[in-house]
C-alpha positions in Angstrom: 7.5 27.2 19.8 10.7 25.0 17.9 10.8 25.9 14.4 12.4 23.2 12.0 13.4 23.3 8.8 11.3 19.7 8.4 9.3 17.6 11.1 8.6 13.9 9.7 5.9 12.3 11.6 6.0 8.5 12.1 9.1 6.1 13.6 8.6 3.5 11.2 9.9 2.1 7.5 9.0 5.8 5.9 10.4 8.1 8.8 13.8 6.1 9.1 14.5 6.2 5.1 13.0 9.8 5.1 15.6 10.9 8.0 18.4 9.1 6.3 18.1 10.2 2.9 17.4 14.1 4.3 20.7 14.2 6.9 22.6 12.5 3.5 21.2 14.9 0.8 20.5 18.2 3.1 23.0 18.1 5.7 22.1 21.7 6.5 18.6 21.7 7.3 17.1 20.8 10.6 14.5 18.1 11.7 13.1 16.2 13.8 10.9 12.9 14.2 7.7 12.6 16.0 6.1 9.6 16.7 3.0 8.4 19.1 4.0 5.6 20.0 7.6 5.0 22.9 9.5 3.0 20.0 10.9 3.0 16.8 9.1 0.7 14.3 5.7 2.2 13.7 3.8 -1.4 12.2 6.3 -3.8 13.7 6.3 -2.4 16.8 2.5 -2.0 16.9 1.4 -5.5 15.6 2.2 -8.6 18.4 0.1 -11.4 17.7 1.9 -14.7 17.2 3.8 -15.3 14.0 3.6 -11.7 12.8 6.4 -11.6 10.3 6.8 -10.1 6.9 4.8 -10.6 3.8 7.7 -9.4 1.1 10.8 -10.8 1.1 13.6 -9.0 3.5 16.0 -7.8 0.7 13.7 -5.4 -0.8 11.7 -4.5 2.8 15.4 -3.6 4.0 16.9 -0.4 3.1 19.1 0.1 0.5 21.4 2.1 2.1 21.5 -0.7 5.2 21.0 -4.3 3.5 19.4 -6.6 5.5 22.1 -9.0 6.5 20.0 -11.7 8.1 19.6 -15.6 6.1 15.7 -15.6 6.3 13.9 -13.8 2.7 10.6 -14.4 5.2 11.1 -12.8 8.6 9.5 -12.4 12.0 8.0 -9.0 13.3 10.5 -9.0 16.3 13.6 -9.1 13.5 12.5 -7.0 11.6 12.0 -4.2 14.6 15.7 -4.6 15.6 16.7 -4.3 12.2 14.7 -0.7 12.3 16.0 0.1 15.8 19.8 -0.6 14.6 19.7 1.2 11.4 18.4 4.4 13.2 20.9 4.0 15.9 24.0 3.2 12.7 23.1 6.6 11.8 22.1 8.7 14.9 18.6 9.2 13.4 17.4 7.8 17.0 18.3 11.1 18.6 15.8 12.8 16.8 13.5 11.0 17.7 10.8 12.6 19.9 8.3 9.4 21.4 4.9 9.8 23.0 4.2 12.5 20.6 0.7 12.4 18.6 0.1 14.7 15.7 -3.9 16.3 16.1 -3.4 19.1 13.5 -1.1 21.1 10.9 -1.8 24.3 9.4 -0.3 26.2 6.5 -0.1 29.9 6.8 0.6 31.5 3.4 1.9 35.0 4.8 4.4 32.9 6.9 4.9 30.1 4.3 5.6 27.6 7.4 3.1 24.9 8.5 2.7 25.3 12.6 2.0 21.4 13.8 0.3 21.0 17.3 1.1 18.0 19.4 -0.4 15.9 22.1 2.8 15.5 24.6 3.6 12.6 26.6 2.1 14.5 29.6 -1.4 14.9 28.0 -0.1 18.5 27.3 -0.6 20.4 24.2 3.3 21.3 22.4 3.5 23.3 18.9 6.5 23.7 16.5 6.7 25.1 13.4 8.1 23.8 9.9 9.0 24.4 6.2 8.0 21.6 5.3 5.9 18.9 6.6 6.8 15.0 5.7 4.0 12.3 7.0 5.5 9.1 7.1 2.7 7.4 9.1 1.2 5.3 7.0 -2.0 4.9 6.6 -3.3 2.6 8.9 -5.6 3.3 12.2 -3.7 2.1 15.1 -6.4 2.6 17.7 -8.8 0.4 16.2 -9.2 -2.5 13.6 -11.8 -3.3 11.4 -14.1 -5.7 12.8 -18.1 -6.2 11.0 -21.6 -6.8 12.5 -21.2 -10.4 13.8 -24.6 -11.1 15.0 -24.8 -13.3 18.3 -21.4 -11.7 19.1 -23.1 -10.6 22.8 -24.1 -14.1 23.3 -20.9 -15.6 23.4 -18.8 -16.1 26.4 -15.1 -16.7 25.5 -12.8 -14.6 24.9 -12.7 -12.1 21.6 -9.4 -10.7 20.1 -8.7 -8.6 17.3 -4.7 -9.3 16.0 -3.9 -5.7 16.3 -4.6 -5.4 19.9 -3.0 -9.0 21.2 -2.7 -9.7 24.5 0.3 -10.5 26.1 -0.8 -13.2 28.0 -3.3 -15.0 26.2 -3.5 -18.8 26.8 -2.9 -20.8 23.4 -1.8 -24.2 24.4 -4.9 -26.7 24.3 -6.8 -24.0 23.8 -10.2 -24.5 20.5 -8.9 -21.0 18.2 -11.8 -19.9 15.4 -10.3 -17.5 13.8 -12.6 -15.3 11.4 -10.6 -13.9 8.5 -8.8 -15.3 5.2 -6.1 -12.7 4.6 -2.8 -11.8 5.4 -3.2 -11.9 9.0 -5.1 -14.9 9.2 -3.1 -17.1 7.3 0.1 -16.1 9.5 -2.0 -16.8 12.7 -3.2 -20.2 11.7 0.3 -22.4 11.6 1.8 -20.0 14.5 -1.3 -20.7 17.1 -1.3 -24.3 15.8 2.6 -24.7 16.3 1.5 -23.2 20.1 -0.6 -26.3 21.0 -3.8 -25.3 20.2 -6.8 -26.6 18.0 -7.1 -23.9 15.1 -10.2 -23.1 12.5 -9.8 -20.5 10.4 -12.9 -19.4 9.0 -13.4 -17.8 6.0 -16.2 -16.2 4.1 -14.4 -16.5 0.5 -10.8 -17.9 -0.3 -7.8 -15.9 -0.7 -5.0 -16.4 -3.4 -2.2 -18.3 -0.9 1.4 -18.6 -2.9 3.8 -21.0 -0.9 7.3 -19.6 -0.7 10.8 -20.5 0.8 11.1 -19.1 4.2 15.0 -18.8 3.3 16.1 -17.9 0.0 19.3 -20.2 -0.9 19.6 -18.2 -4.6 19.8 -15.2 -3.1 22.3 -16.8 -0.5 24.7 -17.2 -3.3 23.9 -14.4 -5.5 24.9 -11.7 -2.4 28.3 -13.8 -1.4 29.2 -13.3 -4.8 27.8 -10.4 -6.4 26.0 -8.4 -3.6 23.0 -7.5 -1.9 22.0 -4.9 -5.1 21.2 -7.9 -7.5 19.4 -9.9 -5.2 17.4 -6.5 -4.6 16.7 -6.3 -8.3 16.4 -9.7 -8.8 13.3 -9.5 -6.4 12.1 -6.6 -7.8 12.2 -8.1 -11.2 10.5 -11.4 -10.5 7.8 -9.8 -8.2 6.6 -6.7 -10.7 7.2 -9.5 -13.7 3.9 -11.7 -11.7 2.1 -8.6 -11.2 2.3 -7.7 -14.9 1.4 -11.6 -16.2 -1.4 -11.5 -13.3 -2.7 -8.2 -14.7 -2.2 -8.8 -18.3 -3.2 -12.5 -18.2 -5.2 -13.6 -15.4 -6.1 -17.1 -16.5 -2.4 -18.4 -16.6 -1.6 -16.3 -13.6 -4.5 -18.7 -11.8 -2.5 -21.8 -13.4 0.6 -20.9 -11.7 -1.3 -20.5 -8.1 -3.4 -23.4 -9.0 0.1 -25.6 -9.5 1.7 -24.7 -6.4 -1.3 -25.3 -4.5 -1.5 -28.9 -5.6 2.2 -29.4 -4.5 0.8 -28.6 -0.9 -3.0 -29.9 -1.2 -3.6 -33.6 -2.6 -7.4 -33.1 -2.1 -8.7 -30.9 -5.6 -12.0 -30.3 -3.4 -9.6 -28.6 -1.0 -8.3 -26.5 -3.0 -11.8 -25.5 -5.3 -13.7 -25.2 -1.9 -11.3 -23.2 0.2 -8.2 -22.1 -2.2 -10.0 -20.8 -5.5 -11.2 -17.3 -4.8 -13.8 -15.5 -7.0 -11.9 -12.4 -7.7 -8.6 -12.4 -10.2 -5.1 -12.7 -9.0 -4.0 -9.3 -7.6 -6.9 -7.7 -7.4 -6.0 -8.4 -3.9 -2.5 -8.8 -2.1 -1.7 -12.9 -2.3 -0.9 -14.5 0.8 2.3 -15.3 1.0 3.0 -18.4 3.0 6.8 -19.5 4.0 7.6 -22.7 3.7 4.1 -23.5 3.6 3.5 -23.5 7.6 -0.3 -23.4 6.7 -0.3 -25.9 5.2 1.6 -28.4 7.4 -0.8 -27.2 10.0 -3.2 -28.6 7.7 -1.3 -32.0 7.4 -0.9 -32.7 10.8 -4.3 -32.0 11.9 -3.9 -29.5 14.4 -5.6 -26.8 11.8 -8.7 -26.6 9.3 -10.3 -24.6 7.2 -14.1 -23.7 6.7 -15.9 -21.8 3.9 -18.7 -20.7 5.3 -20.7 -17.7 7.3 -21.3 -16.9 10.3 -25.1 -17.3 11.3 -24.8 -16.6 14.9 -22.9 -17.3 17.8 -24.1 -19.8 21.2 -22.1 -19.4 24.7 -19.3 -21.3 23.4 -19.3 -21.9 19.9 -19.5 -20.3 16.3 -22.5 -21.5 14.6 -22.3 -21.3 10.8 -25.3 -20.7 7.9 -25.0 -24.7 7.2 -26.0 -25.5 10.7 -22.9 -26.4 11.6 -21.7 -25.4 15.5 -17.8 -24.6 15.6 -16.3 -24.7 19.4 -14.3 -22.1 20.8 -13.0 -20.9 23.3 -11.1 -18.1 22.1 -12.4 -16.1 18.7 -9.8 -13.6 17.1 -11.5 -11.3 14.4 -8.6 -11.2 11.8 -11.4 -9.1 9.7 -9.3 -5.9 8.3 -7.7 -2.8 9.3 -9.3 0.5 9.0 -7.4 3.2 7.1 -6.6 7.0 7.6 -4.7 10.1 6.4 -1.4 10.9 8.3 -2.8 9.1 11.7 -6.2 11.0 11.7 -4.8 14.8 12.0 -6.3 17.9 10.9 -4.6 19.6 8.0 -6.2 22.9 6.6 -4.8 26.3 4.4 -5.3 29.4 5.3 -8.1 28.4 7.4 -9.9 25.8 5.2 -9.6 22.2 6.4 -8.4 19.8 3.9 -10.1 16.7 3.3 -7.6 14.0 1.9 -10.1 12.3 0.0 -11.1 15.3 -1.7 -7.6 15.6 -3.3 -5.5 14.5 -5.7 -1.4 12.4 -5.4 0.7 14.3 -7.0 3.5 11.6 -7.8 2.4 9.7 -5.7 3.5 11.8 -2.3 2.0 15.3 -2.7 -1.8 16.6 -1.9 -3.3 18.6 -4.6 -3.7 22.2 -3.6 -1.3 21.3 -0.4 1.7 23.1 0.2 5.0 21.7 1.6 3.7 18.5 2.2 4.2 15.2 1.2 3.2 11.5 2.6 4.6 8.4 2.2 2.1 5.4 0.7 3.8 2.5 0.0 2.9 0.0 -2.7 0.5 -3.0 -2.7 2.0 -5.1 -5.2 5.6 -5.2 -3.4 7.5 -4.3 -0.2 6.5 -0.5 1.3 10.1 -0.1 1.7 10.4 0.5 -2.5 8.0 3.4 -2.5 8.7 5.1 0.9 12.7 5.5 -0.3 11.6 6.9 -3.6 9.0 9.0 -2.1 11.8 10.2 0.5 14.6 10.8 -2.6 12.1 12.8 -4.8 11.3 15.2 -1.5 14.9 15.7 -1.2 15.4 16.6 -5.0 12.2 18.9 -4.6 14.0 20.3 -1.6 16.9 21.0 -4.0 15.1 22.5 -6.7 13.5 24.6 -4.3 17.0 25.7 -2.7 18.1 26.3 -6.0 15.6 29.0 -7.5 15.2 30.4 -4.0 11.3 29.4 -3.9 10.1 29.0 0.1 7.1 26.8 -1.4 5.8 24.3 -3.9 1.8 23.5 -4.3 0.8 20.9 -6.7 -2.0 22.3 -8.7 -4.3 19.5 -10.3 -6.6 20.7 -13.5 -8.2 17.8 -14.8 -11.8 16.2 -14.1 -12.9 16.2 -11.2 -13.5 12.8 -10.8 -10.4 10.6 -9.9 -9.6 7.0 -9.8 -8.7 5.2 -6.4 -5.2 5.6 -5.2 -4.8 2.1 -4.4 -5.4 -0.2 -7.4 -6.9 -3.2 -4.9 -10.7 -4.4 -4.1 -9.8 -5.5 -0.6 -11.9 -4.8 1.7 -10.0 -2.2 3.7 -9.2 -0.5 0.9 -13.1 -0.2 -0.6 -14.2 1.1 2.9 -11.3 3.3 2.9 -12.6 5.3 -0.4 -13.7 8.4 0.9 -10.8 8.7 3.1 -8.0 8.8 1.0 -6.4 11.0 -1.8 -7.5 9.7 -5.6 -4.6 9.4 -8.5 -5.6 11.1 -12.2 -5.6 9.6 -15.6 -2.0 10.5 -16.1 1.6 11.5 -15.2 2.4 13.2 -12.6 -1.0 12.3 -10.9 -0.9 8.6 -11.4 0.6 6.3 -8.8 2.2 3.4 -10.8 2.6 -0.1 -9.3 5.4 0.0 -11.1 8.8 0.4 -9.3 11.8 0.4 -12.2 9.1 3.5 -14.0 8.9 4.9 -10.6 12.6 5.1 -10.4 13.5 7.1 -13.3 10.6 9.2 -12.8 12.0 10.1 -9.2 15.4 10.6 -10.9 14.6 12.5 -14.0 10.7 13.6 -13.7 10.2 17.5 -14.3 9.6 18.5 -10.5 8.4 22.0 -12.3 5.1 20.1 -14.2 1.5 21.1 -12.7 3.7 22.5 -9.7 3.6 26.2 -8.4 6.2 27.6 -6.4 6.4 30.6 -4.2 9.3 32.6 -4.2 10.7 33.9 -0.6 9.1 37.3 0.9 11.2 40.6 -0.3 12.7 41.8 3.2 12.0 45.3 2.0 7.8 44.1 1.5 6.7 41.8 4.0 3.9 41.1 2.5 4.6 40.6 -1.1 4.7 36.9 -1.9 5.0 36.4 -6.0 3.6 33.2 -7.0 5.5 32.1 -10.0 4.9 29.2 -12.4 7.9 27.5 -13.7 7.8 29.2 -17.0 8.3 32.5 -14.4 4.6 34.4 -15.0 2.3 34.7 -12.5 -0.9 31.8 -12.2 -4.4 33.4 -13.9 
């Protein structure tokens, strides 16, 4: 059985930052990456469907420490994998990287105060380590299966059925009648990119999503980073993107004035865009659909691509018929209809014994578990690019880690004492996320157990946030007591 000082769990965006920012701050301690999948890139090496590409722009997705140096604010799934792949090899944070790896369980043993993780091997075999501290970069999505609903007829129909997170590789596009079933991210990215392929595309929507039309290259930032570097076009992004949030939070109505005026740039037709471009729900209360160089609609515009409002009544051999009676052909149907959600890829995590369900605790900052030890997870944030959160996240274990090394404590458990009822962690009514309620960790009513949408408050909090507030620590076993562990609150007495 390997013992490590800290095992991260995931390849992706998280992992890489968390590696990086551990080797730079604790060059001493040991640890290793494992990761399910045989590549580096965890989302962007999972997701293949045509056009997948990023929905934040590319200088606040990249790392900080490793600016993206490509011309495109907007970029494609393959770019953005060999982006990740580089910057783990630029820092040798590819040879820890242990692939065909899948986390089932983790479980804290207080008399040892180490987590020992079991693993499913590339073999099918069964491999164990052990860790101080465990670090779930994972995400939180379900990569074994989407989200698909009841679609009633679905049996009856005899073309073929795809859901975007399982693509296949050779799947006919060209000539081809596409209906594809969805109005978010995914199906807007789908839409132009199939079209573009040759085929006849319908997307088909059950209520409109908020689409914003943006440039696919950003010329400002250009000539902001030849002249004054990649940091202030970072911050410049940051800035603009968390000013929106706040104006389409604070003051919904003009927010909807702002969407409403770039979709009249794109859509001459005000029936368009009140039928299948006004959505019922206020701006932000679900991601917007970012749209480069409004690909959708030109699709549109040239003819090759519609859009329907409408539901689904049924289904016949070779068509999609609607509740208005109407029949839409097709041979192909791709159910861009969610993602399902998990806790650190669906492992088992208990204390002493007791499993711990992640819905059933609290985010400390954002990372920790309430009543967890050693453990944090990375959730990025849903109002701009996962990369933001995931390096704070990583910077405030390290400091933790530091504070630790620093008062000789082996262990830190987040202890939450206020009402037991918790707000949800994520502040959107998508659908994956509503679904998702049960599943994952709540926030509090205030600071340290709120997770802010907020990334320049996040920043100094990560930076000058007491890491001793609602926290316990554990100091390290006496060699001369084995089993005398003191559990010490920062003020130094022991917990009631």
């Amino acid at each position: 059985m390997e013992h490590l000082d800290v095992l991260i769990v995931g390849a992706g965006i998280s992992g890489i930052d968390a590696a990086y920012r551990l080797q730079t701050e604790h060059p001493q301690r040991t640890y290793a990456i494992l990761e399910a999948r045989d590549g580096i890139g965890g989302t962007w090496d999972l997701f293949r469907f045509p056009g997948i590409r990023s929905d934040s722009d590319m200088f606040t997705l990249g790392f900080p420490f490793r600016p993206w140096a490509g011309s495109t604010a907007i970029a494609e799934g393959a770019s953005i994998r060999r982006y990740l792949q580089d910057t783990a090899a630029e820092f040798g944070i590819d040879r820890r990287m242990r692939f065909g790896r899948r986390v089932t369980a983790a479980s804290w043993s207080s008399p040892e105060q180490r987590w020992e993780v079991q693993v499913t091997g590339p073999d099918g075999g069964t491999e164990r380590y052990t860790c101080d501290f465990l670090f779930l970069c994972s995400g939180y999505y379900r990569y074994d299966q989407g989200y698909c609903p009841d679609l009633p007829g679905i049996d009856g129909y005899r073309g073929e059925v795809v859901h975007p997170q399982h693509w296949p590789e050779h799947l006919e596009h060209a000539g081809k009648r596409i209906v594809v079933i969805g109005s978010g991210a995914t199906a807007v990215t789908l839409v132009p990119a199939l079209a573009q392929r040759g085929a006849e595309v319908t997307m088909l929507q059950r209520s409109p999503s908020y689409v914003i039309a943006l440039p696919g290259t950003d010329r400002l930032a250009q000539r902001l980073t030849s002249r004054l570097g990649h940091r202030i076009v970072r911050w410049k992004n940051i800035l603009v993107t968390s000013a929106f949030y706040q104006l389409a939070r604070r003051a919904p109505a003009v927010a909807k004035r702002v969407l409403r005026a770039g979709l009249e740039r794109q859509i001459p037709e005000r029936e368009v865009i009140d039928r299948d471009f006004t959505p019922r729900y206020q701006p932000w209360d679900q991601r917007l659909c970012v749209v480069p160089d409004g690909d959708l609609f030109e699709a549109m515009r040239s003819g090759r691509a519609h859009v329907v409002t409408d539901t689904i009544a049924g289904f016949t051999a070779g068509a999609v018929r609607l509740a208005s009676g109407r029949e839409l052909p097709a041979d192909v149907v791709v159910t861009a209809t969610g993602l399902q959600l998990q806790v650190g890829g669906g492992m088992r995590i208990d204390v002493d014994g007791t499993e711990i369900d992640p819905g059933r605790t609290v985010a400390y900052r954002g990372c920790l578990l309430s009543g967890v030890p050693n453990l944090a997870l990375c959730i990025g944030y849903v109002n701009a690019s996962w990369t933001l959160r995931a390096d704070l996240t990583a910077r405030y274990v390290c400091r933790l880690l530091a504070h630790m090394d620093a008062h000789g404590y082996r262990c830190a458990t987040p202890e939450h004492d206020g009402p037991a009822t918790a707000r949800p962690l994520l502040a959107l009514n998508s659908g994956y996320v509503r679904r998702a309620a049960d599943v994952l960790p709540k926030q509090g009513s205030a600071d340290p157990w709120v997770l802010r949408q907020n990334y320049p408050l996040d920043l100094l909090a990560t930076r000058f946030g007491d890491v001793t507030r609602d926290m316990v620590f554990t100091a390290r076993p006496m060699r001369r007591s084995p089993v005398a562990v003191d559990s010490l609150r920062p003020d130094g007495h022991r917990p009631s």
